[in-house]
Backbone bond lengths (Angstrom), bond angles and torsions (degrees), N, CA, C in turn:
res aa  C-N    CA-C-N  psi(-1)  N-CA   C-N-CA  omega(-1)  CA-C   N-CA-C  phi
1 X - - - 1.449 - - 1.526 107.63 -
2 X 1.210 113.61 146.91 1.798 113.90 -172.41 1.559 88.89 -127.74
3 X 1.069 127.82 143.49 1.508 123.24 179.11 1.922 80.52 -124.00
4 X 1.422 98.16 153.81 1.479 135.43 179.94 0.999 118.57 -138.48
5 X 1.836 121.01 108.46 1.548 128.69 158.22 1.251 97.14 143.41
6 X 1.413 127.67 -96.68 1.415 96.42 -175.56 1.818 110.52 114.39
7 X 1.279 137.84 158.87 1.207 152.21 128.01 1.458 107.92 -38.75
8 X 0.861 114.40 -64.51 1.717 124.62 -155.79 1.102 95.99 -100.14
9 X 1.713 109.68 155.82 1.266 144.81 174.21 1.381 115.55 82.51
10 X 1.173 123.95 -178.46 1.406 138.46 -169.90 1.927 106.00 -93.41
11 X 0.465 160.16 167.66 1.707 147.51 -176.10 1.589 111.09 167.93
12 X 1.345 136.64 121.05 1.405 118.08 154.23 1.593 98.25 -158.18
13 X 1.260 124.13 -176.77 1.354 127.31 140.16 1.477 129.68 -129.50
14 X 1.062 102.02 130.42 1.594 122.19 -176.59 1.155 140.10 -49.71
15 X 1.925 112.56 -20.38 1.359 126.28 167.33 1.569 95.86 -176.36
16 X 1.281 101.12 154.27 1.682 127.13 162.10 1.761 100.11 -20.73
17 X 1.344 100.14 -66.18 1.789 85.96 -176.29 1.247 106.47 -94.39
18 X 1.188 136.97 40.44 1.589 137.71 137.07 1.458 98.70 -79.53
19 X 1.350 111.91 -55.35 1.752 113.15 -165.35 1.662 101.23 -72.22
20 X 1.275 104.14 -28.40 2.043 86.25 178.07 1.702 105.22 -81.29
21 X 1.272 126.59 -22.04 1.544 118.06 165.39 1.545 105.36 -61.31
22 X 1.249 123.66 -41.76 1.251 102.40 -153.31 1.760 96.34 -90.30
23 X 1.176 129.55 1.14 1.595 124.26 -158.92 1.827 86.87 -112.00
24 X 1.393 106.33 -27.07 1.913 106.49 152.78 1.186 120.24 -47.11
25 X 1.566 114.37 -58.54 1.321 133.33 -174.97 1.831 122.73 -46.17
26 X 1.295 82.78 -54.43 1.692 113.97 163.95 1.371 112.91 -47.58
27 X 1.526 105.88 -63.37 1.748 100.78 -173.53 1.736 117.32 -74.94
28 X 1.490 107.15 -17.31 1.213 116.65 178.54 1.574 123.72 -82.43
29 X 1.282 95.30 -8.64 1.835 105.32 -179.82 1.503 123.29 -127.54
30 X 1.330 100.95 -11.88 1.538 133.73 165.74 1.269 142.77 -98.52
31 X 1.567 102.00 -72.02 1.646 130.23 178.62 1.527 97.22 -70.01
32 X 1.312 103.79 -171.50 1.296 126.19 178.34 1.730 118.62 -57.89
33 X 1.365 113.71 -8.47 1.327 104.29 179.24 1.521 134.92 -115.14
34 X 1.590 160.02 -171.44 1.198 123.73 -96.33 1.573 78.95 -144.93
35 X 1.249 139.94 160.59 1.488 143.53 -138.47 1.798 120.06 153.16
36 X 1.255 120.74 93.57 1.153 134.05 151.34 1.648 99.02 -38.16
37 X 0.866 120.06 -23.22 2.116 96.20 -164.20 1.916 81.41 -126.17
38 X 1.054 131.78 71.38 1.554 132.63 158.74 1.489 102.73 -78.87
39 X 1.401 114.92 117.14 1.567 115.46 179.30 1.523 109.21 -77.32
40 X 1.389 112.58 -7.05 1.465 118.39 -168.13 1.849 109.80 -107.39
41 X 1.521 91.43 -24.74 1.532 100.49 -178.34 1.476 92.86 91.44
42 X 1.431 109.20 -143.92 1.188 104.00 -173.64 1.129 143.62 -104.97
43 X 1.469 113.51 34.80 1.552 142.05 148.67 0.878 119.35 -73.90
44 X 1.880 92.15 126.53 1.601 103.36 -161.33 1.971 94.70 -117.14
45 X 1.281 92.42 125.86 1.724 92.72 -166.61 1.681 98.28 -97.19
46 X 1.276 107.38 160.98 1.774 116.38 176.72 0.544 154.06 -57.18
47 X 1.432 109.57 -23.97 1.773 130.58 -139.01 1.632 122.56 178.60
48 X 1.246 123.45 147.76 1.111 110.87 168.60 1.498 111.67 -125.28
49 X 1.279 115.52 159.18 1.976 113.51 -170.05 1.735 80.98 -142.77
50 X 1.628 76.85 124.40 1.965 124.82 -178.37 1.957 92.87 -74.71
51 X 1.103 109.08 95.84 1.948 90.61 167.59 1.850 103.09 -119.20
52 X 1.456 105.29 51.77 1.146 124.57 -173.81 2.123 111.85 -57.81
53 X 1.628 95.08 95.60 1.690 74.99 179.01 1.412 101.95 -122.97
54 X 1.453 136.41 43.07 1.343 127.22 -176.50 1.636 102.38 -158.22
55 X 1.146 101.30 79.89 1.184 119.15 -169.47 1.468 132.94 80.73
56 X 1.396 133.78 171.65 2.032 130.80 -167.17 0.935 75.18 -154.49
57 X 1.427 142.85 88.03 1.410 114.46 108.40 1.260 124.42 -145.56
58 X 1.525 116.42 122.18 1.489 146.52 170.39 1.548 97.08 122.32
59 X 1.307 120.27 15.04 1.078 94.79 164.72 1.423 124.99 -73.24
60 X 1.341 117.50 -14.24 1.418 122.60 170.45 1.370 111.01 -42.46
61 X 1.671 117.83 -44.69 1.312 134.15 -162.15 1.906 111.63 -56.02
62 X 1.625 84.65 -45.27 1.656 105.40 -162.00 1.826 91.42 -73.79
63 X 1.708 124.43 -45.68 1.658 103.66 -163.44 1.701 84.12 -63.87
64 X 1.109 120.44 -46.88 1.952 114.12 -159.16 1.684 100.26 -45.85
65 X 1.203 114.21 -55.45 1.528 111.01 167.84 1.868 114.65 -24.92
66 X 1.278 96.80 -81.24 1.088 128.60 -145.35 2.041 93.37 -59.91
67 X 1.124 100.10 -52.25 1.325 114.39 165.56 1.656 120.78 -41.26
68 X 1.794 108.30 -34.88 1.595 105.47 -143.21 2.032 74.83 -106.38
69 X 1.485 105.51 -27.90 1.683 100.55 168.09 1.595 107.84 -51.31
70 X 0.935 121.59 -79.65 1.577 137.52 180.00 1.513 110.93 -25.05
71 X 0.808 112.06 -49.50 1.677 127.32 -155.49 1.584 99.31 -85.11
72 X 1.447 102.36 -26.15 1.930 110.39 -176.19 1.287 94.77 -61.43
73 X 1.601 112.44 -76.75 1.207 149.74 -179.54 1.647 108.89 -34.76
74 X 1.224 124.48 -22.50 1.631 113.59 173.15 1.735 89.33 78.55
75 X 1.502 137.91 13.51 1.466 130.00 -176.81 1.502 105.18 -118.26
76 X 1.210 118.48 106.51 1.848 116.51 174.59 1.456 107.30 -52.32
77 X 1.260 101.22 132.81 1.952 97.14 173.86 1.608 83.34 -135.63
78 X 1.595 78.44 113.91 1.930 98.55 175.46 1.614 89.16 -70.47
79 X 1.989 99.51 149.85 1.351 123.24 168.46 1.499 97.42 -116.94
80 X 1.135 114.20 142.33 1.660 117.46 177.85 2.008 101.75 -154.60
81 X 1.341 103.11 138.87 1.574 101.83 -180.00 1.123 94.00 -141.58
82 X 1.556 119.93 145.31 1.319 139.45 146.07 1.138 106.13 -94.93
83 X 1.830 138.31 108.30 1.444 153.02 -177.06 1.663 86.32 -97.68
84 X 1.204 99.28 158.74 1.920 120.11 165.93 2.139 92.27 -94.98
85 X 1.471 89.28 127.87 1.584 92.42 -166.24 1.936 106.86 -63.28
86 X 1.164 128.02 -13.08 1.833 120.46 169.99 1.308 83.84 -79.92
87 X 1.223 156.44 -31.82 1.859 128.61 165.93 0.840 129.87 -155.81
88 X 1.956 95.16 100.24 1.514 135.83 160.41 1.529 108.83 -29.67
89 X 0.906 126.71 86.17 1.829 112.77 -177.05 1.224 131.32 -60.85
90 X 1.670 130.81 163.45 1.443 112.19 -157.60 1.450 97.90 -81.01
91 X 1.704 121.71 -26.20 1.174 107.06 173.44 1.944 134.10 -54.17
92 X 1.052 97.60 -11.26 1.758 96.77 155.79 1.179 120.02 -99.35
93 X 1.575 137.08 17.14 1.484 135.29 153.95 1.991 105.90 -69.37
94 X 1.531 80.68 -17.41 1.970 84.03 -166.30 1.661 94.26 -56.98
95 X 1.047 134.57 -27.29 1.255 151.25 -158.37 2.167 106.55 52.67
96 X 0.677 90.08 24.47 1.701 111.19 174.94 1.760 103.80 -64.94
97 X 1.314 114.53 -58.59 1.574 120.01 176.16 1.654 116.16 -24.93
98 X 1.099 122.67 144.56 1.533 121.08 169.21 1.609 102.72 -133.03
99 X 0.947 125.12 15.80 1.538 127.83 155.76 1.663 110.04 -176.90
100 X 1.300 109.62 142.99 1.764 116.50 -164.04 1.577 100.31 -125.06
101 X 0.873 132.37 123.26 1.508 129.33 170.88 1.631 115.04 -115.98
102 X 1.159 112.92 84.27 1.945 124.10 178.14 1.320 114.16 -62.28
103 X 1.399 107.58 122.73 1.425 106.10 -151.58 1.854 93.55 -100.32
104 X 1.331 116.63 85.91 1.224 110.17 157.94 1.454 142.74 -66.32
105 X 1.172 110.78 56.61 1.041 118.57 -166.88 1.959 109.52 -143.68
106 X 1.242 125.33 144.69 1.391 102.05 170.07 1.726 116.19 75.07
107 X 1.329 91.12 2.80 1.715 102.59 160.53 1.189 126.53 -148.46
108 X 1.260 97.86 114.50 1.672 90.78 -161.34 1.248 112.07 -76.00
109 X 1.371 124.17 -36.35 1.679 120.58 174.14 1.507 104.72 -32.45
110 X 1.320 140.39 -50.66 1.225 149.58 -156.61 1.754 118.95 -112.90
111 X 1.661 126.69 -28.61 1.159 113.19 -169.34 1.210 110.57 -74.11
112 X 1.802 96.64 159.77 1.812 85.25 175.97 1.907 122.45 -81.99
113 X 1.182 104.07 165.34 1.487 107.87 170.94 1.280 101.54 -147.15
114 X 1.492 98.86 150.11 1.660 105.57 166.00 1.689 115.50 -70.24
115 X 1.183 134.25 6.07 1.048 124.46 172.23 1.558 100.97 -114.70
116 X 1.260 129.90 2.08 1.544 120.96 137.25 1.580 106.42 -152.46
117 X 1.731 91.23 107.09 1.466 95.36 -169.56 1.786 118.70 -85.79
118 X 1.295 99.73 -1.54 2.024 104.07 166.06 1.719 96.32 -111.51
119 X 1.247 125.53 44.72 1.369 120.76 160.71 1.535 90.78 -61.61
120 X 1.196 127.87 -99.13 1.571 150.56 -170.08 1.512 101.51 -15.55
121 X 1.678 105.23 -35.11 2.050 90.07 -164.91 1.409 96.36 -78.54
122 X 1.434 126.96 -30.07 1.458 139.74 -135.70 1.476 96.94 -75.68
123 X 1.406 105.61 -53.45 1.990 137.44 173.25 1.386 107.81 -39.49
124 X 1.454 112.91 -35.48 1.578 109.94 170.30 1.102 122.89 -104.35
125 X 1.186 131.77 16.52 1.564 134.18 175.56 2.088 92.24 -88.98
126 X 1.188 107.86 -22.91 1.293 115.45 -161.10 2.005 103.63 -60.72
């Protein structure tokens, strides 16, 4: 699994075919597909995990990619995201994800506390 995004750094993409180059990029240096520049050599990893916290948009673009690579290929490429729970990103409406990890933590609008222990449920009714 390679997770992408992060706290840190500068990161986004700019349009639908920014995010389908780069979810190319991914399967071509990662996933199942074929690459002179493999940073891993020739380990081919599973999956990729969304830890998208500086902005959503097109990432929808990149799991549909990444998904519609996999699915050609007869090769499952697990999608997995840890979102910050005030924003669920649209890329998990794709319903594409096969495991989500909500990072309650580090937001206070949403984490839990014992001095309000349905903070977190309340944040998603929103």
């Amino acid at each position: 699994m390679l997770s992408i995004g992060g706290v840190d750094g500068c990161y986004s993409l700019s349009s639908a075919d920014d995010a389908r180059s780069v979810a190319d990029y991914l399967w071509n240096n990662f996933l199942g597909g074929q690459s002179n520049s493999r940073p891993l050599g020739d380990a081919v990893l599973d999956g990729i995990d969304f830890d998208i916290e500086q902005g959503e948009l097109h990432y929808a673009a990149l799991a549909r990619r990444l998904f519609e690579r996999g699915k050609r290929s007869r090769k499952k490429v697990y999608l997995t995201a840890a979102p910050q729970c005030q924003r669920l990103n649209r890329a998990l409406s794709t319903g594409l994800f096969d495991y989500v990890w909500v990072q309650f933590y580090n937001n206070p609008t949403c984490e839990y506390s014992s001095s309000n222990p349905n903070k977190y449920k309340n944040s998603w009714k929103k």
